[in-house]
N, C-alpha and C positions, 0 to 999 in steps of 0.2 A: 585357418591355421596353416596350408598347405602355402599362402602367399605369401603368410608372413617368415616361412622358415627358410623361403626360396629367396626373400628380401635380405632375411641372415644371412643367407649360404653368401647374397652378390657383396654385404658390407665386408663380409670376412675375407672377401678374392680381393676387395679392395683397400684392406687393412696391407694383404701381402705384398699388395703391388708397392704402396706407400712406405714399405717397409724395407725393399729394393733399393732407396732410393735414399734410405737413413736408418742403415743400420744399429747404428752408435743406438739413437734413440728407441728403434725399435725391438732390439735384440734382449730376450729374455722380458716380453710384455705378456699381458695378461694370453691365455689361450692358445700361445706357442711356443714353439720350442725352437733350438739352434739345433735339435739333432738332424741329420741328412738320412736318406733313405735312398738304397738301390735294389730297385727290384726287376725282375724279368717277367713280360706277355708271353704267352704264347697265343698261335690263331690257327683259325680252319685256311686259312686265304693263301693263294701262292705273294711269294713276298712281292711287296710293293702294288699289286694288281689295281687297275682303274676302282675309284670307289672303296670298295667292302676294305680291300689291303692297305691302302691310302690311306684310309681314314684309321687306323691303329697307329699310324707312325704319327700322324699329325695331333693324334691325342696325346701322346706320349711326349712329343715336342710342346703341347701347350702346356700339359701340366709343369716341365721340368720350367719353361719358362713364367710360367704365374708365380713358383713358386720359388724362385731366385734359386732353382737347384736344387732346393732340398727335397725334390723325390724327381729322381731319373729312374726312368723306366727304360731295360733293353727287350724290343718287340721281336720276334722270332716266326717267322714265315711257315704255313705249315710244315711239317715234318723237317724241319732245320734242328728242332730240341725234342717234338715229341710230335707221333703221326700226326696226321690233319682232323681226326675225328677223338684225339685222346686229350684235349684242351681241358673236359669238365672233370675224368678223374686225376691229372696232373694237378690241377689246383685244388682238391678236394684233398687230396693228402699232402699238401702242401707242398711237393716240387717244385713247384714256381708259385708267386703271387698271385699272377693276375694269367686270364683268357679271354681271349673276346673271337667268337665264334655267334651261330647262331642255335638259338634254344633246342629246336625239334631233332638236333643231331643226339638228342639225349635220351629219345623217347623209347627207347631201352631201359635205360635206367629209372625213369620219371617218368612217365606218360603224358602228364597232362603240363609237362616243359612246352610243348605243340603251342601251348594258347601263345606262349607270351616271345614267338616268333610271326606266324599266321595260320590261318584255322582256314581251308578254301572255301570260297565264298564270304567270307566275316569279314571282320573290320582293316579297312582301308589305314594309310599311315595316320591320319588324321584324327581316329576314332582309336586307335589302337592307343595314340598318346593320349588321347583324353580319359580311358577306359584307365591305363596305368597310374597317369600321375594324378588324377580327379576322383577315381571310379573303385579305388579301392586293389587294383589291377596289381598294383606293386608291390602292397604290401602279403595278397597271395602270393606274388612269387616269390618273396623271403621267405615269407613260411612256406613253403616249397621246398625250399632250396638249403634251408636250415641245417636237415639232419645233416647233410653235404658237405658240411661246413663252407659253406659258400656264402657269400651276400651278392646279388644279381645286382644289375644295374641299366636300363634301356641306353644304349651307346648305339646311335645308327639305324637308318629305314634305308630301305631302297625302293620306297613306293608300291606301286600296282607294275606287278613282272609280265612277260610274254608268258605265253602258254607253253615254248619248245618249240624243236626243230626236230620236224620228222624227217625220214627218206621214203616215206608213200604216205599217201593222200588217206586225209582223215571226214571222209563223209556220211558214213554212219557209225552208229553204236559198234558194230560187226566189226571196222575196223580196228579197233580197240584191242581185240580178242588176239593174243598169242604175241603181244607187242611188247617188246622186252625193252625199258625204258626206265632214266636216270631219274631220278624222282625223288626225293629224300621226305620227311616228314608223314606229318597227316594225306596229304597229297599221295604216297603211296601206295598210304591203303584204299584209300579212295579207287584208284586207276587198276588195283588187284579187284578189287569188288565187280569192276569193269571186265574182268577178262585177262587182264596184262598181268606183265611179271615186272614188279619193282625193282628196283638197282641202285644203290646210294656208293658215288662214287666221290672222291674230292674231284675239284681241278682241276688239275694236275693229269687224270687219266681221261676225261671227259670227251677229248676233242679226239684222241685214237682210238677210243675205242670206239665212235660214232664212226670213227672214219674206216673201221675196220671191219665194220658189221659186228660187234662183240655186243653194240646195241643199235637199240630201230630209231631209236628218238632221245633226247633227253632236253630239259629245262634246265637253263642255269641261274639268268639273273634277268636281263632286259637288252636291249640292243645295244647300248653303250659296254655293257661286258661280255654278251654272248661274239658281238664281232673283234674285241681284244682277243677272243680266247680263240679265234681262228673258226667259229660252229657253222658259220653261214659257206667254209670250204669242205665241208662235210657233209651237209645233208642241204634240199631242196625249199621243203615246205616250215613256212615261220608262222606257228599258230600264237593266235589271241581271243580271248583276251588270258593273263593268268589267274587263274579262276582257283589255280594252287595256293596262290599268294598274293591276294590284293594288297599288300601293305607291311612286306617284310621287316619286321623288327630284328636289330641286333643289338648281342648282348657282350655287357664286361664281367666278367666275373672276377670277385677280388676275395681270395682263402680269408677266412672269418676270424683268424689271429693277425693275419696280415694288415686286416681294416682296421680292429681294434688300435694295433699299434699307432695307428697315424696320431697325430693332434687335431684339435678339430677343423682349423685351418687350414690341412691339408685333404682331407674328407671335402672339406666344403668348396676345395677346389678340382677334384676328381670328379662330386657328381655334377659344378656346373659344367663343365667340361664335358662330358657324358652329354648333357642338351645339347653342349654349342653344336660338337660334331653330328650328333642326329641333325640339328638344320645342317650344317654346313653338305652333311651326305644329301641329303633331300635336293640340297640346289645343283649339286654334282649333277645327283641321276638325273634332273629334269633336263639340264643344259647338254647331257651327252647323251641319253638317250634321244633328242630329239633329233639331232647331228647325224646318229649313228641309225637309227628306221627310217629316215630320205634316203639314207644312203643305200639302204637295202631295199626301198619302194623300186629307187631309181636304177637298182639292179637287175637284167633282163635273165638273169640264171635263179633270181630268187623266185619264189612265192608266196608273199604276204598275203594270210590268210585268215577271219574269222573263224574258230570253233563253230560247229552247227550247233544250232538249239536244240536239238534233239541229243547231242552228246553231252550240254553242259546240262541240259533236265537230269540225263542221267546220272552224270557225275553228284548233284549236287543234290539226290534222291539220297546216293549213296552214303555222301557226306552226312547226313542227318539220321541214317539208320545206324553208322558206325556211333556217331554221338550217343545218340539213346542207349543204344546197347552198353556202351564202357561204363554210361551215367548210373547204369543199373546193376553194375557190379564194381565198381570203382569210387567208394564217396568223397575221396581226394577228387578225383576226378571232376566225381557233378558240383562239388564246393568252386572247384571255378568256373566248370563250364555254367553254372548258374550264373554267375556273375556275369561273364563274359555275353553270355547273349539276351541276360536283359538289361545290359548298356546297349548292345545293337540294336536291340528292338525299339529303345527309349530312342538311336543316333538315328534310323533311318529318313524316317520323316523328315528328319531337319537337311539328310544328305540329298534328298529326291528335290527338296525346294531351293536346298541353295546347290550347292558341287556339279551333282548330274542337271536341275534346269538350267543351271546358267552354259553348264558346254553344249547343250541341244541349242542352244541359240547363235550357236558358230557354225551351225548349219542352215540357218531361216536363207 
């Protein structure tokens, strides 16, 4: 069913293109309409930023062009229309149409928004898209997202992240203890469990306040954004792996009169859209983080470093006692995290014989 509506969605992008090109004939056809549509994004991202920022403008540019114009979208950098963390209630009381940010900035309002960004330790970008568009994954987070008047939409991964950038050395557990660090999601309560004091900051303040001692450490993105953003003139040590976010999903969010309105034609051009930019992000972060972590190996003031096994045992002890706990008083909650982690448990096997053996053999 899922292949066949995805097959719809590509005949109906390619009904509009055709339609581009003859108008006369195709104006006023079955399933569309000549009405135009202008709507405004807004994001968590500083505008235009490598990646995460990029890839909002360049959705907004494919759509307007798939669909001869008739939905232009004006994208809005954080805090240009509304701060950088207010994207989910601007669109929920319909201020703007559309946001695209990531989930877990929600988990105030939602709790269990966490799954359908990354869970530390859990599903890689690869499992996270099978889990969603295969696994049931998407249609919990509509219904999530419903009372909200929202309709979600996976727009964007950034892969398996860095761990952060401390300014003193992380060797044991102990270190952890009194460590005041940028952290946003699940991941922070994980690192409070640890000892440390959480900090969800945007962008925008991330790089002065490291640099200012206002914090000890923080995680941003991967090396292709964390050296954009200046992190590696601020602090020493570059921990890995990101054990916070193996597999960052982002999201669109589009107000749930907003979508209605479209025709289906134009729907079925926003969520192919929504995949392309998920690959097209994926090919970004592979090509520029790999650019941008030589560049900091081959830096003699950096320190690229492994996480000890003994702090990721811990963290990830953590991570499974905060789960249980929520799952027992939360049934929103455990209704996805059930799901969510018996698609992982079903993924792993398949990830250990093909993903992780085939890169252990770039070492024989």
């Amino acid at each position: 069913m899922k292949r066949r509506q995805f097959v719809g969605g590509l005949a109906a992008a390619a009904g509009v293109t055709a339609c581009s090109s003859e108008s006369v004939e195709c104006e006023g056809g079955p399933g569309q309409s000549a009405k135009t549509f202008e709507w405004s994004c807004v994001t968590s991202w500083p505008p235009k930023c490598p990646g995460l920022g990029i890839a909002v403008y360049n959705f907004a540019e494919r759509v307007e062009a798939a669909s001869s114009g008739r939905l232009k979208i004006k994208v809005y950098g954080g805090g240009e229309l509304v701060p950088a963390f207010e994207c989910f209630d601007a669109v929920s009381r319909g201020a703007v149409e559309m946001g695209n940010d990531a989930s877990y900035y929600h988990k105030g309002k939602v709790a269990a928004a966490q799954f359908f960004t990354a869970m530390p330790f859990g599903m890689n970008h690869l499992e996270l898209s099978g889990w969603l568009h295969y696994g049931g994954g998407l249609e919990l987070w509509r219904e999530l997202y419903a009372p909200f008047n929202i309709v979600p939409f996976p727009c964007g991964n950034t892969g398996v992240q860095m761990g952060g950038w401390f300014n003193r050395e992380i060797n044991t557990v102990d270190d952890l203890k009194g460590l005041k660090m940028r952290i946003p999601g699940f991941g922070g309560e994980v690192i409070k469990r640890a000892g440390a004091t959480p900090i969800t900051l945007p962008a925008s303040e991330i790089f002065t306040s490291l640099q200012t001692g206002a914090i000890d450490a923080t995680e941003w993105v991967g090396a292709y954004n964390d050296v954009a953003l200046g992190l590696h003139k601020a602090a020493k040590y570059y921990y890995y792996p990101g054990w916070q976010e193996p597999g960052a999903g982002l999201e669109l969010m589009i107000n749930t009169e907003a979508w209605a309105s479209l025709p289906p034609d134009l729907q079925a051009i926003v969520e192919i859209t929504c995949q392309s930019i998920t690959t097209d992000m994926m090919a970004e972060y592979t090509h520029g983080n790999a650019i941008a972590l030589q560049r900091l190996i081959d830096d003699p003031e950096i320190e690229v470093r492994a996480y000890p096994d003994e702090v990721l045992r811990l963290l990830k002890s953590h991570t499974q006692d905060i789960v249980s706990e929520l799952s027992a008083v939360d049934p929103v909650w455990k209704k996805i995290a059930d799901s969510y982690y018996t698609f992982l448990e079903k993924s792993t096997p398949n990830q250990r014989a093909t993903e992780w053996a085939n890169l252990k053999t770039r070492d024989l």
